[in-house]
C-alpha positions as CSV (number, residue, x, y, z in Angstrom):
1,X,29.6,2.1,0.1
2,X,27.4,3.8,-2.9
3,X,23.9,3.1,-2.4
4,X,21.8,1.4,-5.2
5,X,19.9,4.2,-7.3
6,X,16.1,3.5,-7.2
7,X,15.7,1.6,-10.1
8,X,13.6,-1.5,-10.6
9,X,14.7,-3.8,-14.5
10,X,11.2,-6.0,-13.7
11,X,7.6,-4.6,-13.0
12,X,6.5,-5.7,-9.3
13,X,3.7,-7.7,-11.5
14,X,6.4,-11.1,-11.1
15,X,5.1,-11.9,-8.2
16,X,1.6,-12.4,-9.5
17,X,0.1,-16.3,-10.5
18,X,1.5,-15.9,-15.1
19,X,-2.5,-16.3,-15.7
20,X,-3.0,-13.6,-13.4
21,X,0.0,-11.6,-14.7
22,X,-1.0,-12.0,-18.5
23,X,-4.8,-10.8,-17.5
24,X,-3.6,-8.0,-15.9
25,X,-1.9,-6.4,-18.9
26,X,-4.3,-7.8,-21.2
27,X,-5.9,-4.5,-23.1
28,X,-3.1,-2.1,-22.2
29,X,-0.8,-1.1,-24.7
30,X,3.0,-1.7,-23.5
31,X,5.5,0.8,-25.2
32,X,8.3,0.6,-26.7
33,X,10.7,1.9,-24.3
34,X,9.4,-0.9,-21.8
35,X,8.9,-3.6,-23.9
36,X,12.3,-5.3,-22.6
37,X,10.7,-4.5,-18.8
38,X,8.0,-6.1,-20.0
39,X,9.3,-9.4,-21.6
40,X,11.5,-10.0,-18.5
41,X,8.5,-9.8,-15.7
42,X,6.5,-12.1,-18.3
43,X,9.1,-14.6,-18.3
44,X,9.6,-14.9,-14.7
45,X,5.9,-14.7,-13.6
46,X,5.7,-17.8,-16.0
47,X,9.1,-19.4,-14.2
48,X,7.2,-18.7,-10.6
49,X,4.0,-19.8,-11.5
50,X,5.2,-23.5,-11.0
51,X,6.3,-22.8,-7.3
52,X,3.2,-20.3,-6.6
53,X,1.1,-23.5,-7.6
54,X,3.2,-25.6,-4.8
55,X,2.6,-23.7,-2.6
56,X,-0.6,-23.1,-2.9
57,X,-1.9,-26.7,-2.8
58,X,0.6,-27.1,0.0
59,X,-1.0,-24.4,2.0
60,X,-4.1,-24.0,1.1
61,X,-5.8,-26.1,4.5
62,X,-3.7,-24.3,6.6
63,X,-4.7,-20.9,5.2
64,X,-8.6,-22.3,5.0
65,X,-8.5,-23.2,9.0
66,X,-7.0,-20.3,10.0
67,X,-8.8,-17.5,12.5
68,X,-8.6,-14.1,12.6
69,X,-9.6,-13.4,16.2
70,X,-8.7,-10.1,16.3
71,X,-10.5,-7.2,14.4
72,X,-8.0,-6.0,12.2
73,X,-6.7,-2.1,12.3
74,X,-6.9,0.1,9.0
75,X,-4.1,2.8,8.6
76,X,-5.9,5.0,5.9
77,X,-5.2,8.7,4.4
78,X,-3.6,9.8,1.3
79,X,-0.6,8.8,0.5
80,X,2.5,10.5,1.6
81,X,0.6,11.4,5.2
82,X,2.7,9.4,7.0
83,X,1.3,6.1,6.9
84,X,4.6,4.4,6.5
85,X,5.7,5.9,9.9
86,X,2.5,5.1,11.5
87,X,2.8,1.6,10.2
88,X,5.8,1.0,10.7
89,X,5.5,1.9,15.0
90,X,2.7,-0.1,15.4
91,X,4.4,-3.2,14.0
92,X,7.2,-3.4,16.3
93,X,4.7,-4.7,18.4
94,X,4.7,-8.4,18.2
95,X,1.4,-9.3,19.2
96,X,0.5,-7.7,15.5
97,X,1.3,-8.9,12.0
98,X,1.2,-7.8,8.3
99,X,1.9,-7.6,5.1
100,X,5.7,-7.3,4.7
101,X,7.4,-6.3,1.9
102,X,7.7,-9.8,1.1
103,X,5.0,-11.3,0.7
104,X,3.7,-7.5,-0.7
105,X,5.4,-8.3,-4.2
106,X,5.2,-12.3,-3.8
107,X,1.8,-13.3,-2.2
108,X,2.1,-16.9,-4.0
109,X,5.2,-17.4,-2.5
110,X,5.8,-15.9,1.2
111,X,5.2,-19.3,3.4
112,X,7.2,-22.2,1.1
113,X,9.5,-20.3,-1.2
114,X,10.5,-17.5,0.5
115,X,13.8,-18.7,2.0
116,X,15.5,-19.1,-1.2
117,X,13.2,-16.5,-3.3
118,X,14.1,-13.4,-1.3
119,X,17.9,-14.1,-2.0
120,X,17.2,-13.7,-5.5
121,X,15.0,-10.9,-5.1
122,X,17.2,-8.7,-2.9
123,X,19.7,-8.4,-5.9
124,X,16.3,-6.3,-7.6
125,X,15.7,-4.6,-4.6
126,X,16.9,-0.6,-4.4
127,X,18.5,0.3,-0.6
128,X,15.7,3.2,-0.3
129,X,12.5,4.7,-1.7
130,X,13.1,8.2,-3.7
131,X,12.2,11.2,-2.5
132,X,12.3,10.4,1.5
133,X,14.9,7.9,1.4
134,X,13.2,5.6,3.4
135,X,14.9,2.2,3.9
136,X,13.8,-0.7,1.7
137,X,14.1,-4.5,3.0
138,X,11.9,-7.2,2.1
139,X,11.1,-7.7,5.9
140,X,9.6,-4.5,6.7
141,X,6.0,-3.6,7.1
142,X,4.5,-2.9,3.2
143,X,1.1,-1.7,2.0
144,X,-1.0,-4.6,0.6
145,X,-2.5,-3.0,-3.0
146,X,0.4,-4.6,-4.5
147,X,-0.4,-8.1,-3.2
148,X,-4.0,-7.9,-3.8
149,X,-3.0,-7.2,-7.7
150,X,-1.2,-10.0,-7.8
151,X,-3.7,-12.3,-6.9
152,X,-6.5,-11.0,-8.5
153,X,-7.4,-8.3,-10.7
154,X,-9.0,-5.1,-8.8
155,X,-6.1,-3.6,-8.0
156,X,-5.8,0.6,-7.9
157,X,-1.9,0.3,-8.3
158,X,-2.7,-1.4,-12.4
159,X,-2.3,2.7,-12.6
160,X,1.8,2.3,-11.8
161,X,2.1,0.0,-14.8
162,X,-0.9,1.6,-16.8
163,X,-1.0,5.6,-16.4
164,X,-2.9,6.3,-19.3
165,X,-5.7,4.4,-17.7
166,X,-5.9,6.0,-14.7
167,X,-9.5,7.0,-15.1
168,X,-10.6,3.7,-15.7
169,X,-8.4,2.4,-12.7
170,X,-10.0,4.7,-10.0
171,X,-13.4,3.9,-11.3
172,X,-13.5,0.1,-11.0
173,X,-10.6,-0.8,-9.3
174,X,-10.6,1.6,-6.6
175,X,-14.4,2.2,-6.3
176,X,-15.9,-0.8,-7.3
177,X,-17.9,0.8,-10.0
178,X,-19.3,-1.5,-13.0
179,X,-17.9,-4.3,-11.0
180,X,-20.3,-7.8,-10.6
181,X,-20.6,-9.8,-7.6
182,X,-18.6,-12.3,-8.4
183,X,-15.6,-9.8,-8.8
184,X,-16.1,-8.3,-5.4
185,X,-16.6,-11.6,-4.2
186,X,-13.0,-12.8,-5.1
187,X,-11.5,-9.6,-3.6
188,X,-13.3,-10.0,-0.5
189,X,-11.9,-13.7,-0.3
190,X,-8.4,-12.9,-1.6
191,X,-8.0,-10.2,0.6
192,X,-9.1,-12.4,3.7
193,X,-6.5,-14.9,3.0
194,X,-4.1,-12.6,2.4
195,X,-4.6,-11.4,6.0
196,X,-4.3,-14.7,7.2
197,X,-1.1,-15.8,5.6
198,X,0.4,-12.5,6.4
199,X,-0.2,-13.7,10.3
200,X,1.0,-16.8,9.3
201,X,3.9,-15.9,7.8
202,X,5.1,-12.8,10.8
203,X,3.5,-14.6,14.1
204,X,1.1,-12.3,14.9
205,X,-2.6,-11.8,16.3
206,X,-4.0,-8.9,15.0
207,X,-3.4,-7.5,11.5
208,X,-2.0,-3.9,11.0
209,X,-3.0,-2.8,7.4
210,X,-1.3,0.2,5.7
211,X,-3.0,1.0,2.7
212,X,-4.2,4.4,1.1
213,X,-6.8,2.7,-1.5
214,X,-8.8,1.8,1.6
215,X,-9.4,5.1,2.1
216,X,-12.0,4.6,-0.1
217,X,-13.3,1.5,0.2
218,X,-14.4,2.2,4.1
219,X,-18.1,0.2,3.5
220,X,-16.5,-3.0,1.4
221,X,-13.9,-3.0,4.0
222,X,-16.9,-3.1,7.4
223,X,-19.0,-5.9,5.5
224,X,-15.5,-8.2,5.6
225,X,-14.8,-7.0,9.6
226,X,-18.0,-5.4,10.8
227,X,-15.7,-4.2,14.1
228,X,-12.4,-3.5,11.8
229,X,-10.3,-0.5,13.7
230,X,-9.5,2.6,11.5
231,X,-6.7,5.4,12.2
232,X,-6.7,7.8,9.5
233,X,-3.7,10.4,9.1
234,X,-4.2,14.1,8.0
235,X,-1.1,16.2,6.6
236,X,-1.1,19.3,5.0
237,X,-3.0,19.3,2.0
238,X,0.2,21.4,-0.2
239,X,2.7,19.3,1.3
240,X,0.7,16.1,0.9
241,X,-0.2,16.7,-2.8
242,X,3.2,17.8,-3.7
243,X,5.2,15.1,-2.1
244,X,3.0,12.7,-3.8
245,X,3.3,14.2,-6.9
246,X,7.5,14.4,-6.4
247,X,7.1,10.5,-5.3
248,X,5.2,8.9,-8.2
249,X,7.1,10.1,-11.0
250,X,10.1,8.3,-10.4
251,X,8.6,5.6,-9.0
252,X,6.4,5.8,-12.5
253,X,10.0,5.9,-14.4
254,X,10.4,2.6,-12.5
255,X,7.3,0.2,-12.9
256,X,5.5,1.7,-15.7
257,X,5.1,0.2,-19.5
258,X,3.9,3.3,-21.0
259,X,4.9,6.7,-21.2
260,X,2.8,9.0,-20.0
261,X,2.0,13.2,-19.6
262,X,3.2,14.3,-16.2
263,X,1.4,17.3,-16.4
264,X,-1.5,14.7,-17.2
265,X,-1.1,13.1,-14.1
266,X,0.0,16.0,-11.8
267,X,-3.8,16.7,-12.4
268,X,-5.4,13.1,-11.7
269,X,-3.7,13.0,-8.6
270,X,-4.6,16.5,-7.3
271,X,-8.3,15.1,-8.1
272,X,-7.8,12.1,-6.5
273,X,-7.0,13.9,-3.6
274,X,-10.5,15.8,-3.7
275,X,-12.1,12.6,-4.0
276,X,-10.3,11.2,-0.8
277,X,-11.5,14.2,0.7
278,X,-15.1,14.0,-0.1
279,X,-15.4,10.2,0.0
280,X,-14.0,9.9,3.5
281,X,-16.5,13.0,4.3
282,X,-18.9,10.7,3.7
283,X,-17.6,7.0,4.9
284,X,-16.3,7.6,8.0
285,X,-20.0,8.1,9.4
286,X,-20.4,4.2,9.2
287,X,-17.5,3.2,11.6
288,X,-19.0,1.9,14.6
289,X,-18.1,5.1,17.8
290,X,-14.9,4.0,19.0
291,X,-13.1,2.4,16.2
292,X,-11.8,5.7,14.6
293,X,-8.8,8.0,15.6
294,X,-8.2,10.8,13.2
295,X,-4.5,11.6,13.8
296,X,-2.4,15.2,12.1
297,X,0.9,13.9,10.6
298,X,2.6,16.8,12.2
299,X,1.5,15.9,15.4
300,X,2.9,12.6,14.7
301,X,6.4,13.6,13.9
302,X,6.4,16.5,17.2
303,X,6.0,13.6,19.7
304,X,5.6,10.3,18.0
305,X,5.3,7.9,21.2
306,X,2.8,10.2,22.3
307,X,0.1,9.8,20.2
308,X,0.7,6.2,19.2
309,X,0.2,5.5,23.0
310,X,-3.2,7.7,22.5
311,X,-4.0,5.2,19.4
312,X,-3.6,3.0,21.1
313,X,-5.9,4.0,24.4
314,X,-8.2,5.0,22.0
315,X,-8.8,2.4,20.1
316,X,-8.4,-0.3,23.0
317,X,-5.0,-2.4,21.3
318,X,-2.8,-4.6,23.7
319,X,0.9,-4.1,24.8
320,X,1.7,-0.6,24.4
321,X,4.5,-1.3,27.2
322,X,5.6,-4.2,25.4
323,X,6.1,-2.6,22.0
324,X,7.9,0.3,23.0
325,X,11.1,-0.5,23.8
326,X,11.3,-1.6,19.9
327,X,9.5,1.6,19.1
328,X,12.1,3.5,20.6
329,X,14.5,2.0,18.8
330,X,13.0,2.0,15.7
331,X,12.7,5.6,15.9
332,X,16.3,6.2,17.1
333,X,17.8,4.2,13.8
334,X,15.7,5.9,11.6
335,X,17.0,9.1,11.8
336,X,17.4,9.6,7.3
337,X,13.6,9.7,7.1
338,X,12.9,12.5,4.9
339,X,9.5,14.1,5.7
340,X,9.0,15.6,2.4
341,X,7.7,19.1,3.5
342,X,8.0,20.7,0.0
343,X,5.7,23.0,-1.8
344,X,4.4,22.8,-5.2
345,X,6.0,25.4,-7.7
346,X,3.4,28.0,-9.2
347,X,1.9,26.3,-11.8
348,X,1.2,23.0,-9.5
349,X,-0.1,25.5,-6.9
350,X,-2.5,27.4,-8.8
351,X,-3.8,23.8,-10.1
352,X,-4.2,22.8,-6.7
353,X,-6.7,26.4,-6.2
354,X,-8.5,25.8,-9.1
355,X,-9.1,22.2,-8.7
356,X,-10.0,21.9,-5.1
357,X,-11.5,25.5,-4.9
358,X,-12.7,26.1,-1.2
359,X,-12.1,22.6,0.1
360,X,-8.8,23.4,1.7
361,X,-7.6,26.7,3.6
362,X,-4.4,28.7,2.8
């Protein structure tokens, strides 16, 4: 059977409330190319928007009584360190939940409407991820940026849909800078009951968050969970930044509505990854002693079992024993994942050397 080439015809943006959606790409010019893209995600953002409001009054005491009881855990790194390996081990443990895939690209819809809603939806959904051909399925474990920007408005990924903005995006939307109280307010909230109906929705106790952008937002994240748990992944800094770089064009290709420079880009995400570098430098010093694991990616994928069970002593987490039946077969069906372990060609490289200068070793 031919698999289904990575290609998306709507923007993930469908997911988020039509108000939401038309704020979101308020400002930003939408090219040509994608203006058919465009025109299809508004018109079924504004088709949703009548469920999303269902279910929202219909949930919204059930989300507002909710606990979380259980300090939530914060997989951070850059991207392409092997978070979504890391993330998805830890979730075959049932006693944790998260955001799937789901509710990553519907957040208004995930506890009424998904039933009928991810039927629909699998017909847009590509078999795997480019570059390290990673199975896609709506159930599966899923970063939460998505979600967050389809709820509300600081969202980091606005930069898929937006590339030519990507300044602007890093500033407020992933730092917080020039943002008011109210706005961080709203994220703080949104992001709290997103937590809550993604334990809701998979059954579980203590959340298991996969999301680079947090990487950064280390102090905003400790005044929502004062004891929150943090595992950050390290990876080679060439292989990192270069199987980034070979990720988010096609994925750009995809979910973009403007064209954009790649060389451009190539740049803004080498510098993104000195900023990463220097901001987590600097943030990890305010986790509390004991609620950080630093982990190398290639340890990770020598003996995987190994160090989760060390994450796991580390950071004191329940059911190691329980989980790992399903971890070992997780990892014995996943045998296509594609590390990525590819090096920038020359001119990437000696943009790499001049932009990060002494901050990383040969």
């Amino acid at each position: 059977m031919t698999k289904k080439k990575f290609t998306i015809p709507v923007s993930t943006l469908i997911g988020s409330s039509y108000s939401n959606f038309k704020k979101a790409v308020a400002r930003h010019r939408i090219d040509k190319k994608y203006r058919k893209k465009y025109l299809l995600s508004n018109a079924i953002s504004r088709i949703l928007d009548v469920f999303g409001s269902i279910e929202k009054i219909g949930y919204k005491n059930t989300i507002d009584n909710f606990q979380i009881t259980e300090s939530p855990v914060f997989i951070i790194g850059f991207w392409r360190s092997g978070t979504t390996l890391l993330h998805n081990l830890l979730c075959q443990n049932p006693h944790f939940g998260f955001v799937n895939t789901f509710q990553a690209v519907f957040p208004n819809h995930c506890l009424m409407h998904q039933w009928w809603l991810k039927r629909l939806a699998q017909m847009l959904m590509p078999e795997r991820r480019p570059v390290d051909n990673v199975k896609l399925d709506f159930k599966f474990p899923q970063e939460e940026e998505i979600a967050l920007g389809n709820i509300q408005l600081l969202s980091f990924y606005y930069f898929w849909y937006f590339p030519n903005e990507f300044d602007e995006f890093v500033n407020k939307n992933l730092l917080f800078k020039n943002t008011t109280d109210e706005e961080l307010q709203n994220w703080q909230k949104v992001y709290i009951n997103l937590i809550k109906t993604a334990l809701i929705n998979t059954g579980g106790r203590r959340f298991i968050s996969k999301n680079p952008p947090n990487s950064f937002r280390i102090k905003y994240i400790l005044k929502m969970f004062p004891q929150a748990k943090f595992i950050c992944i390290h990876r080679n800094p060439y292989h990192v930044i270069s199987s980034f770089i070979r990720f988010a064009h096609p994925v750009m290709e995809e979910i973009s509505f403007q064209n954009y420079d790649k060389k451009d880009l190539n740049i803004r995400l080498i510098r993104l990854y000195k900023l990463f570098l220097s901001k987590f430098k600097k943030d990890k010093n305010l986790i509390p002693k004991g609620n950080l694991i630093e982990v190398k990616y290639e340890d990770l994928i020598s003996d995987e079992l190994s160090v989760i069970k060390n994450i796991y002593e580390i950071l004191n987490l329940e059911g190691f024993d329980r989980a790992l039946p399903q971890m070992e077969k997780f990892l014995k069906e996943g045998g296509e994942f594609n590390s990525g372990n590819y090096l920038p060609d020359e001119e990437t490289l000696q943009i790499i050397k001049d932009e990060l200068g002494g901050l990383i070793s040969d």
